[in-house]
N, CA, C and O of each residue as an XYZ file, in Angstrom:
600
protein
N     -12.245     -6.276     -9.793
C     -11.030     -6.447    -10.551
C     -10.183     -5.185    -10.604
O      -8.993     -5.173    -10.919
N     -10.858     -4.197    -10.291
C     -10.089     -2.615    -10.673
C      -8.717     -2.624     -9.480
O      -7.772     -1.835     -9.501
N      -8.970     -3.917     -8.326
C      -7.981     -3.694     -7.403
C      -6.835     -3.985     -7.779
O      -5.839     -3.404     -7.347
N      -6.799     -4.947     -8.659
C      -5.616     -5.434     -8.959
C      -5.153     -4.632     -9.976
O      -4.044     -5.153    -10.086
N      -5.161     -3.692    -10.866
C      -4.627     -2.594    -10.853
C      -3.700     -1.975     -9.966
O      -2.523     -1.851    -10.306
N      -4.188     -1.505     -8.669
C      -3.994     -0.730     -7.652
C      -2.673     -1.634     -7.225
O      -1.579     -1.069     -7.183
N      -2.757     -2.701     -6.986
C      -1.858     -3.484     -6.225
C      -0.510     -3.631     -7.514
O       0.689     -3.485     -7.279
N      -1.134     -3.955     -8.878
C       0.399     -3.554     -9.267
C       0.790     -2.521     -9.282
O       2.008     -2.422     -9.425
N       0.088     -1.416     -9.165
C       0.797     -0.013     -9.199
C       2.014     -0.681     -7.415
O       3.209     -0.840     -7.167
N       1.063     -0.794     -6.891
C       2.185     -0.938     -4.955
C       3.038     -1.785     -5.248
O       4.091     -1.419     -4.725
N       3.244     -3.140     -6.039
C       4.355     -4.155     -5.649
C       5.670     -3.210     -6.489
O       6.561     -3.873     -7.021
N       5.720     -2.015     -6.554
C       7.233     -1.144     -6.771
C       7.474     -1.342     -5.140
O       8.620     -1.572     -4.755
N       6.829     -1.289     -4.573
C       6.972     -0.617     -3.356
C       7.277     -1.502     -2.281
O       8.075     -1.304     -1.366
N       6.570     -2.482     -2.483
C       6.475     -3.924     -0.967
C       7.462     -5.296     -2.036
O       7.715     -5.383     -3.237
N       7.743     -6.090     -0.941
C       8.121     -7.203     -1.493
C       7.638     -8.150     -2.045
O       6.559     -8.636     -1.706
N       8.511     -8.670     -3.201
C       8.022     -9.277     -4.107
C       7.003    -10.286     -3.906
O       6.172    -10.483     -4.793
N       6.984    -11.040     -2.666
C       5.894    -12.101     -2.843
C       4.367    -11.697     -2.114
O       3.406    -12.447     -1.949
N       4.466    -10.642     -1.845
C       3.181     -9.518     -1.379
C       1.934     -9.936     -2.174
O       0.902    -10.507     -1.823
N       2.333     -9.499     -3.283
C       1.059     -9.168     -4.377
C      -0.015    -10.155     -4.511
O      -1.170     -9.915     -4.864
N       0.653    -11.677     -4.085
C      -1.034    -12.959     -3.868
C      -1.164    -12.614     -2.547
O      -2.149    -13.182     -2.075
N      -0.598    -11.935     -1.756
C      -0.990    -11.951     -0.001
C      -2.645    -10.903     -0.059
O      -3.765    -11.051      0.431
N      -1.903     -9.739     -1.041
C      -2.535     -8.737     -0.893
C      -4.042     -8.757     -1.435
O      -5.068     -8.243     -0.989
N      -3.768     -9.616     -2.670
C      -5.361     -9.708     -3.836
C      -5.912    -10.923     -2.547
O      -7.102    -10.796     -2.261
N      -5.168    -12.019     -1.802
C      -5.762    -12.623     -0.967
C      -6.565    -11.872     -0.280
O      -7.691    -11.694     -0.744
N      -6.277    -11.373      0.731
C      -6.966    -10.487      1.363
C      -7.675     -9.286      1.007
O      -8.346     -9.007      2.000
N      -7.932     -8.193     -0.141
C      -8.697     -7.816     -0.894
C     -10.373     -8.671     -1.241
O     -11.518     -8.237     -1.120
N      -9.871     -9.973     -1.685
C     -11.122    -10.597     -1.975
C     -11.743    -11.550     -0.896
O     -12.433    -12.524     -1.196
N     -11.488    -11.245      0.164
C     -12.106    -11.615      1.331
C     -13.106    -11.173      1.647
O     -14.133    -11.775      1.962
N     -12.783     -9.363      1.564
C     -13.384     -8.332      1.693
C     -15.009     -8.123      0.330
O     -15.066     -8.189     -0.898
N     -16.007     -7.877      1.377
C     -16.781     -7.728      0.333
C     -17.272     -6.445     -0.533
O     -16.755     -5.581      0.176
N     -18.039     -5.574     -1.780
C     -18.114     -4.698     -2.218
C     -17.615     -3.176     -1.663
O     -16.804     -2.387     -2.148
N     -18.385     -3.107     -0.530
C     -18.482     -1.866     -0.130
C     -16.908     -1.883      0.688
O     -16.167     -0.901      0.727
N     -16.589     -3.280      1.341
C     -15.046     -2.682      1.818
C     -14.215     -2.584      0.638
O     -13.402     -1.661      0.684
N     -14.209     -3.115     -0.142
C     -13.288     -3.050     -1.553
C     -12.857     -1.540     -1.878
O     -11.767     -0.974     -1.959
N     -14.332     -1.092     -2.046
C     -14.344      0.023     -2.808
C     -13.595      1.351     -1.747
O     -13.058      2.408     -2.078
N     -13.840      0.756     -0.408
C     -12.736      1.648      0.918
C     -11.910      1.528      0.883
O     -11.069      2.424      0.959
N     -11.644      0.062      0.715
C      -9.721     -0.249      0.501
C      -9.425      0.372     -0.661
O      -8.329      0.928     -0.583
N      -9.876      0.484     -1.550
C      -8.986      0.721     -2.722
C      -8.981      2.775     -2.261
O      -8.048      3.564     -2.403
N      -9.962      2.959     -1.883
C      -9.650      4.482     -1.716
C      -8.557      4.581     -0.536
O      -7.837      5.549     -0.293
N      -8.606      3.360      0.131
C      -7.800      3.830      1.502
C      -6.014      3.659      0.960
O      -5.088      4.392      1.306
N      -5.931      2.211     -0.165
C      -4.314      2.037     -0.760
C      -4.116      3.259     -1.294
O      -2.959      3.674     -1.364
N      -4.895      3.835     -1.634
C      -4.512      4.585     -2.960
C      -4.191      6.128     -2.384
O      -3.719      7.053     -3.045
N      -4.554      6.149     -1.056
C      -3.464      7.260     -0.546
C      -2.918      7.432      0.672
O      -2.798      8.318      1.518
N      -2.475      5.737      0.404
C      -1.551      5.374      1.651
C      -0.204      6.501      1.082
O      -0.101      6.958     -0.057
N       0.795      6.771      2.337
C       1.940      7.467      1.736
C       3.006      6.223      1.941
O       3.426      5.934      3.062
N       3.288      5.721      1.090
C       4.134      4.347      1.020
C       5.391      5.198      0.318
O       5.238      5.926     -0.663
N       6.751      4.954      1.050
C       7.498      5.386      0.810
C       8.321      4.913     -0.242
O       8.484      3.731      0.061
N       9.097      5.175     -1.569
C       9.736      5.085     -2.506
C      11.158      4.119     -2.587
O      12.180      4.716     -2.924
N      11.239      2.938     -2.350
C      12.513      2.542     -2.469
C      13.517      2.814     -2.967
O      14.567      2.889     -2.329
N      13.390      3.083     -4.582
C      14.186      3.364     -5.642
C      14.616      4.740     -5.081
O      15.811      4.997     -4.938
N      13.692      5.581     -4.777
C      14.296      7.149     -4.077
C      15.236      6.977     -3.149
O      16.328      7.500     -2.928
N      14.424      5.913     -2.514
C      15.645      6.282     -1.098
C      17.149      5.093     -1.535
O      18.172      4.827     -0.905
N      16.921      4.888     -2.124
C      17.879      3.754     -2.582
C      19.148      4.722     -2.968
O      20.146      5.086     -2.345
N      18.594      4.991     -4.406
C      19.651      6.414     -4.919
C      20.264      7.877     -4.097
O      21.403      8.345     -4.099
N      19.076      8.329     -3.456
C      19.265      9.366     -2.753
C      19.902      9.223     -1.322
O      21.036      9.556     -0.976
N      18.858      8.623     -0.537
C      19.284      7.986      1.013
C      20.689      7.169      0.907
O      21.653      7.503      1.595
N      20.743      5.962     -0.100
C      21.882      4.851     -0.012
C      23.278      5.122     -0.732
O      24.397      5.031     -0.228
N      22.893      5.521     -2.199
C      24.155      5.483     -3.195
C      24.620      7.008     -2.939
O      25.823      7.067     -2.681
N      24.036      8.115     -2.947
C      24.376      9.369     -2.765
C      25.084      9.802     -1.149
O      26.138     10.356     -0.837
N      24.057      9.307     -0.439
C      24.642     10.067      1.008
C      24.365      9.178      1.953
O      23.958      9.385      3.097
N      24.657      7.957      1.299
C      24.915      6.140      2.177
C      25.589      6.312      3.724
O      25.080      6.105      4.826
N      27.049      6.813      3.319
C      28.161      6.967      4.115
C      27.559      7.904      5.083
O      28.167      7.891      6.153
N      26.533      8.731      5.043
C      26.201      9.499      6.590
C      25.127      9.083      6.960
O      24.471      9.882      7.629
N      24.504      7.691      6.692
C      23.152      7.499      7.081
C      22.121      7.980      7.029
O      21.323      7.793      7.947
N      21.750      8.880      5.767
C      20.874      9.360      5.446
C      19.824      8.191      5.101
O      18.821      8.013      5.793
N      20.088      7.529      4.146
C      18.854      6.408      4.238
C      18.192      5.618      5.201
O      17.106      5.153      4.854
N      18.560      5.392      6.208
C      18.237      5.095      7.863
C      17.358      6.315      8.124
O      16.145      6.110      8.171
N      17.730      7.341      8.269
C      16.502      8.533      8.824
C      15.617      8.647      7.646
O      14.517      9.135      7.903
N      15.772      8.406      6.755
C      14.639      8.176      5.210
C      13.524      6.999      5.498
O      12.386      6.899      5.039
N      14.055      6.358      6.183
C      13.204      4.861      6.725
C      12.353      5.041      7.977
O      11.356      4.397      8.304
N      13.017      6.166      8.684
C      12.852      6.389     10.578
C      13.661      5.465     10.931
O      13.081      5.035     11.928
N      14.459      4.941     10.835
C      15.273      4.417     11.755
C      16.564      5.289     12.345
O      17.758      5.261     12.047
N      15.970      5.907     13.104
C      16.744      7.614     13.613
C      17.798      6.825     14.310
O      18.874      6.812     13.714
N      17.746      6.174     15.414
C      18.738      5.555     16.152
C      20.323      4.875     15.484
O      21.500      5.015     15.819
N      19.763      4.257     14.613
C      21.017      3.494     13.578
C      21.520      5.295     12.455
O      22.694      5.483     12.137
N      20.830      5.928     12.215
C      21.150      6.855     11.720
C      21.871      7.752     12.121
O      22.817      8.228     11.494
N      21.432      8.129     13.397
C      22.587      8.693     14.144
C      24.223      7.972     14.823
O      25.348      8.460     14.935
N      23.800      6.984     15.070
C      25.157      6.047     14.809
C      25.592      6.209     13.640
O      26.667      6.803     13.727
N      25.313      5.981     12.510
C      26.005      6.181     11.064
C      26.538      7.979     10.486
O      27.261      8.438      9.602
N      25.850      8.415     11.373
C      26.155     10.000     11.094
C      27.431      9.768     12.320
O      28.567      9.481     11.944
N      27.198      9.880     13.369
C      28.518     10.254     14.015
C      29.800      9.370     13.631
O      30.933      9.832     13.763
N      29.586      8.192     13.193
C      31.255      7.669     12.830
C      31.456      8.035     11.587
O      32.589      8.391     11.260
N      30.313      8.022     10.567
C      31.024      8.710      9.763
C      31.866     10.434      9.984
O      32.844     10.704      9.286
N      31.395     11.308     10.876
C      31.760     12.338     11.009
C      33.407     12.000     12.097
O      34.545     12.471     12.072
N      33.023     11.430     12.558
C      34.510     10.785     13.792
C      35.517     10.511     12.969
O      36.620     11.048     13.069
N      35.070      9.258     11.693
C      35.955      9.201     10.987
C      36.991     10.154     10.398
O      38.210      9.991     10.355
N      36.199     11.277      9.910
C      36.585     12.400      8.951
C      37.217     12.966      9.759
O      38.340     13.188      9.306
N      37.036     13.499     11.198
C      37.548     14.308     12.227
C      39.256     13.337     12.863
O      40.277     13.874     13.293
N      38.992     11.891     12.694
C      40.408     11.633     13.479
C      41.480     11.461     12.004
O      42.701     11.614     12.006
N      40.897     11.222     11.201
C      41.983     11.145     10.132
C      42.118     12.939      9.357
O      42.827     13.018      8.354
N      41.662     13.814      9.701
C      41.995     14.830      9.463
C      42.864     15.628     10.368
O      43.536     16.626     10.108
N      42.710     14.985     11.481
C      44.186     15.270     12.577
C      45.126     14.396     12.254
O      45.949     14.200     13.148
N      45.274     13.806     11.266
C      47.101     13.615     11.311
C      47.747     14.760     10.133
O      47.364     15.442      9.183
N      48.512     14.569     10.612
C      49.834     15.639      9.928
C      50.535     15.270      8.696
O      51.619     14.687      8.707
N      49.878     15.631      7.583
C      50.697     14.997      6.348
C      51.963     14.770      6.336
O      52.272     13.655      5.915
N      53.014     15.623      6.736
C      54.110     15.927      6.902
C      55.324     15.530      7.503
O      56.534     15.523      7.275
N      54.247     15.100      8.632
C      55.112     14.137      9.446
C      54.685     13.146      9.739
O      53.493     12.955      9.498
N      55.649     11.866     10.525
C      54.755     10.737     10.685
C      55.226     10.260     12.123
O      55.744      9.147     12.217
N      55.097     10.901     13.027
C      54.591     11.026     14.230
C      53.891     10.242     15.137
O      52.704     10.051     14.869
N      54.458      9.613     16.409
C      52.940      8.916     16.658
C      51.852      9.049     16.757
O      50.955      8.277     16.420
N      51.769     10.448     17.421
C      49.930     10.882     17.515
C      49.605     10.866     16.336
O      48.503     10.327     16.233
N      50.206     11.348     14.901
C      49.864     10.919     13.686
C      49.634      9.924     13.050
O      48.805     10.116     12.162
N      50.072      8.778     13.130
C      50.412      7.459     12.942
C      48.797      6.963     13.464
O      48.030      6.405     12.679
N      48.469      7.229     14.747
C      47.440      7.211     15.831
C      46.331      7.551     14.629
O      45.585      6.758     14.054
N      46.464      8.946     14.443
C      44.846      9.118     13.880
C      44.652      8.642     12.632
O      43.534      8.510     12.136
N      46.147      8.249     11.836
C      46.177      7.566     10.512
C      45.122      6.231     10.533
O      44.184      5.975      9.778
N      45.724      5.385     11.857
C      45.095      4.143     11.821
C      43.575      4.058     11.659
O      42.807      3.581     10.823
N      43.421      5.028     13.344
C      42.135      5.508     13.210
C      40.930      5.819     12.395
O      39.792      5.411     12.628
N      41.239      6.452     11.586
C      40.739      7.160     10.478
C      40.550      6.129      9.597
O      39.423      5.843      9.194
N      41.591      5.507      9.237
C      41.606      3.917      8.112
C      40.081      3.623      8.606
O      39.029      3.866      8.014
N      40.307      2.993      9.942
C      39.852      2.128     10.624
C      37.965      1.988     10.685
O      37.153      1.064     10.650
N      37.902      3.853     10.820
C      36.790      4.372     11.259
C      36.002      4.374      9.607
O      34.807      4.081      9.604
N      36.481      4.607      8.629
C      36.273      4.720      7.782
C      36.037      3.565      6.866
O      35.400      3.555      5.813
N      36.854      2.314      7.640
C      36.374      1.130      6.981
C      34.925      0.252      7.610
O      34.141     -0.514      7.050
N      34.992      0.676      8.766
C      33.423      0.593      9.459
C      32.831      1.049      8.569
O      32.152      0.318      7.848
N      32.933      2.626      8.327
C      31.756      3.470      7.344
C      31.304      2.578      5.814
O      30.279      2.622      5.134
N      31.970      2.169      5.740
C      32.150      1.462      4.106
C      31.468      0.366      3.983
O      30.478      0.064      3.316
N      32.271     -0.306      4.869
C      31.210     -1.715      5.188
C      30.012     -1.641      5.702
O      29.074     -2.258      5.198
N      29.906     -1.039      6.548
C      28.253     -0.550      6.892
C      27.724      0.203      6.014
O      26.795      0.794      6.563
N      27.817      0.514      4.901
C      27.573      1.459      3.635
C      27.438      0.367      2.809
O      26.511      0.305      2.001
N      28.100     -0.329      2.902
C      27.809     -1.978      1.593
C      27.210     -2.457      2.210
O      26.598     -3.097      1.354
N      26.615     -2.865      3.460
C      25.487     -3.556      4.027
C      23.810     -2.648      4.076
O      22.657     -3.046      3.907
N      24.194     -1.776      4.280
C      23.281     -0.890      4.230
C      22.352     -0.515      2.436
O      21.179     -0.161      2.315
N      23.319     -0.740      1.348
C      22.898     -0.997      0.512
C      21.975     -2.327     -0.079
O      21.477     -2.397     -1.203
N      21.924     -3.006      0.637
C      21.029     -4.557      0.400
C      19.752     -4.405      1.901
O      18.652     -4.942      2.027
N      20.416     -3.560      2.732
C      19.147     -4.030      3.782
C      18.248     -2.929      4.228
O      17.459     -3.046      5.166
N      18.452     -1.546      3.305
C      17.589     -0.703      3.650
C      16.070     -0.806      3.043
O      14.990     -0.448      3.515
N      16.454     -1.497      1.689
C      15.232     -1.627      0.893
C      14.551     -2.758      1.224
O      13.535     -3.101      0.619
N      15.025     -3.376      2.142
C      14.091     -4.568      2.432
C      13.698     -4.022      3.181
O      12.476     -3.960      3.044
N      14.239     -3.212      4.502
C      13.402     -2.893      5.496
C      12.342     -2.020      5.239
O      11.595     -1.720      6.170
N      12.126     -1.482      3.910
C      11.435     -0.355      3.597
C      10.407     -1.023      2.992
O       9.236     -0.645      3.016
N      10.796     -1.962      2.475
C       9.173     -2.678      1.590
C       8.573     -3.718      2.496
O       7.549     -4.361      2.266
N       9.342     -3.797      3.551
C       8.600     -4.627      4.687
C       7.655     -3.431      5.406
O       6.478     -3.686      5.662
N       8.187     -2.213      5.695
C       7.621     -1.439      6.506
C       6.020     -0.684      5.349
O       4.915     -0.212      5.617
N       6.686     -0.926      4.267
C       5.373     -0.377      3.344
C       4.177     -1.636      3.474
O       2.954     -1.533      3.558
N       4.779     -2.471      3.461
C       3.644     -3.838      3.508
C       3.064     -3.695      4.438
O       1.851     -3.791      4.248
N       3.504     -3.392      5.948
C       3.056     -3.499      7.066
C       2.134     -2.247      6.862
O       1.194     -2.599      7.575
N       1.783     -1.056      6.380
C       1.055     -0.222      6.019
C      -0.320     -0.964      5.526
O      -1.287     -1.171      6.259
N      -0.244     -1.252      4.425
C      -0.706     -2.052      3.898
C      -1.829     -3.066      4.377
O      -3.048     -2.901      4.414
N      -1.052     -4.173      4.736
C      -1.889     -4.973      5.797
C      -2.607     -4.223      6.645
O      -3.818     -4.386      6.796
N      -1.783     -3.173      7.382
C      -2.635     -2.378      8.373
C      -4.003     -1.930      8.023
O      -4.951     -2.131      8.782
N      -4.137     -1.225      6.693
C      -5.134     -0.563      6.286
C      -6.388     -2.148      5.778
O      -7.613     -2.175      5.653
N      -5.384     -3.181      5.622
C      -6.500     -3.940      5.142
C      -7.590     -4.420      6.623
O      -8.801     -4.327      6.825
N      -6.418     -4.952      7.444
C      -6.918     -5.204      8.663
C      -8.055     -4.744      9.287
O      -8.856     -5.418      9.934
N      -8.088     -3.482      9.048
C      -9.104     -2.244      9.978
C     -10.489     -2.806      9.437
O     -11.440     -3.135     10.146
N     -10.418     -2.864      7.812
C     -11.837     -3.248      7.111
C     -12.448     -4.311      7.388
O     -13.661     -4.485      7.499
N     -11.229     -5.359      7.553
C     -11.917     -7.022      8.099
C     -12.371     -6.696      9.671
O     -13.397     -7.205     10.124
N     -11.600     -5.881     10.405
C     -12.541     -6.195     11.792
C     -13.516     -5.172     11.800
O     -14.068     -5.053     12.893
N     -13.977     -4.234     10.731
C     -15.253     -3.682     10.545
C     -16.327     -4.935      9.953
O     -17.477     -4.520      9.804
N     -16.198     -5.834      9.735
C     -17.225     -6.926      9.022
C     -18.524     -7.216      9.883
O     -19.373     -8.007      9.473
C-alpha cells in the first residue's frame, strides 16, 4: 500500500488518467519488485510541469524556451530564430518615415510576430501535455524493466 503514496506524490507530474494505469501495474508486480519500483519511482528525475509551464511557457514562451525544457531542441530552435527574425525585421523600419523598404519590414515584423504569438498560445496548452506524456513514458519504462525481470 505504501505505493500508492508514491504515485500520488507523481500524478503532479503525468496525466491525469495515469494513476489506475500505474497502481495497475505496480500490483502485478510481486514483493520484492514493489519494493524496487518504489525505490526506482522515487528517483526517477520526472520533470516539473508547473515549472516549466511558468518559467519555460508564460515567462520566456515567445523564445521557445519551454521546448528545450522538454528536449524538444528542434521546434525550439525554430521558435528561437523567428522569434529573434521577428525582432530583427521590425526593428529595421524607420519610425520616421514610411518608406517602402519600411512599410516592408513593418509588415514583416507584424507578421513574424504574429506567428510568435500564436505559436506562444499553442504552445501554452501543448507543452504540458507533452511533458506528462514524456514523464509517464519514464515511468512505464521503469515499471517495464521489473516485469521482464519476473
Amino acid at each position: 500500500m505504501e505505493y500508492i503514496f508514491l504515485v500520488n506524490s507523481l500524478t503532479k507530474k503525468l496525466p491525469k488518467e495515469s494513476k489506475e494505469l500505474i497502481i495497475t501495474e505496480i500490483e502485478k508486480l510481486n514483493e520484492n519488485q514493489k519494493n524496487s519500483v518504489l525505490n526506482k519511482l522515487s528517483t526517477l528525475h520526472l520533470k516539473n510541469p508547473a515549472l516549466v509551464f511558468w518559467i519555460g511557457n508564460f515567462l520566456f514562451g515567445s523564445f521557445g524556451i519551454a521546448r528545450f525544457m522538454i528536449g524538444d531542441i528542434k521546434l525550439g530552435l525554430i521558435r528561437l530564430i523567428l522569434a529573434f527574425t521577428s525582432l530583427l525585421i521590425f526593428s529595421m523600419a524607420d519610425e520616421g518615415s514610411i518608406d517602402k523598404g519600411s512599410f516592408f519590414a513593418i509588415v514583416g515584423g507584424v507578421v513574424y510576430i504574429l506567428n510568435s504569438w500564436v505559436w506562444y498560445i499553442i504552445d501554452l496548452f501543448l507543452v504540458g501535455k507533452k511533458l506528462r506524456k514524456q514523464n509517464l513514458e519514464k515511468v512505464l519504462n521503469a515499471l517495464n524493466k521489473y516485469k521482464e525481470n519476473q
